[in-house]
Every structure is written in C-alpha cells, then in structure tokens.
N, C-alpha and C positions, 0 to 999 in steps of 0.2 A: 370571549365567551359568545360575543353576536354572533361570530362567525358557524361557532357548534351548531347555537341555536336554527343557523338560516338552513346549517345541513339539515338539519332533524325535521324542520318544516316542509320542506323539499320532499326530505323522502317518505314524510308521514302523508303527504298527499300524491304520490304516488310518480314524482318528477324524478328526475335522473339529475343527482347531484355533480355536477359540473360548474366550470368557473362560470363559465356567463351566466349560468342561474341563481349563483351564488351571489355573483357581484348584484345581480336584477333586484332579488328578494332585500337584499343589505342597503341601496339604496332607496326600495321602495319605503323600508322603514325609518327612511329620512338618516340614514346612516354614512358615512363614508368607506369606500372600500379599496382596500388594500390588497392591490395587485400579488404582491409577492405571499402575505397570509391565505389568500384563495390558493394560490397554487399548493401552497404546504397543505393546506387543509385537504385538495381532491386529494393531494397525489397520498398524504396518511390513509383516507379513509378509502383507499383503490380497491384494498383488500379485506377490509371490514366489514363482516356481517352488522348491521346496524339493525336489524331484528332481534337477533340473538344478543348483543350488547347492552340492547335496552332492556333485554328479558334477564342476564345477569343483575345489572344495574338493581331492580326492583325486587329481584332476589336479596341482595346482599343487605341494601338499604333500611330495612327492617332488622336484622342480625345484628346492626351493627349499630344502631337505637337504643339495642334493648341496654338495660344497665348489666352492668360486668359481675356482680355480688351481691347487690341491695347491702351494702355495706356501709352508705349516704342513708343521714336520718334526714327524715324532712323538715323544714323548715317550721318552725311555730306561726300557728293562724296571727298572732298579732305582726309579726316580723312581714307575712306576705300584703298584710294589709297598709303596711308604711310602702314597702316596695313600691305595691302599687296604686297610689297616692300619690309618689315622688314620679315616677313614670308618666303618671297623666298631664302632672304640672310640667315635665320634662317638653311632654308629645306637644303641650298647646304652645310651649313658649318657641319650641320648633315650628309650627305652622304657621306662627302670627312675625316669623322673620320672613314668610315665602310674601308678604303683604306691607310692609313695609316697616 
C-alpha cells in the first residue's frame, strides 16, 4: 500500500510519477523499496487518469457507507456503554505493552 501511497504524494504535489521518484519518496520515509513493485506500479498506472480515479473513489465511498435497509436495530444505551468500557481497558493495556 506505501507504494500507492508514494504514487498519490507525487502526483498530488505535482511530480511525474516514475520509479526514481517513487523509489526517492519510499525511502525518504525510512521505508525499503522494491525494485521490481516500482516497476509494476509506473507501468499499472501509465495509463491512469489519477484525478479522475480519485474523484470516482470519493464518489462511491459515501454509497457505499450508507446502510443497505436500516433493517440493523441499534444497539441498547447500556450494551454501548460495556462496549466501551471494555475498549478503554482493551486500548490502555495495549499502550502500557509498547513501555514495557
């Protein structure tokens, strides 16, 4: 996915997506890059509008969000509030492993 990403930075600042740019951006982000993924990636995106792709993209992205029926009851106020209770206690016991 870095690699999408390094296209899309590229060409949203207004660079000519090409391998050595690609490879430049991917390792300035402390990343390793992969010769042969660069190459599949220009030569995919040779013929791609990437304006137009991204203006699909945020077209659909909302459509397809939306719920299908409202045919899902929501959830009871007590039920969301264990949820998330057990989440918190989840997140902290997850942060206090990044510290030893």
């Amino acid at each position: 996915m870095e690699y999408i990403y390094a296209a899309m930075l590229i060409h949203k600042i207004g660079g000519k997506v090409d391998e050595a740019t690609v490879k430049k951006v991917l390792e300035a982000a402390g990343g390793k890059a992969d010769e042969a993924r660069i190459k599949a990636l220009v030569a995919a995106l040779a013929d791609v509008d990437i304006e137009k792709s991204i203006a699909e993209a945020q077209i659909a992205a909302p459509a397809a969000a939306a719920p299908s029926g409202g045919n899902a009851a929501p959830a009871p106020a007590a039920e969301k509030k264990k949820e998330e209770k057990k989440d918190d206690g989840q997140a902290a016991a997850g942060l206090g492993s990044l510290f030893g």
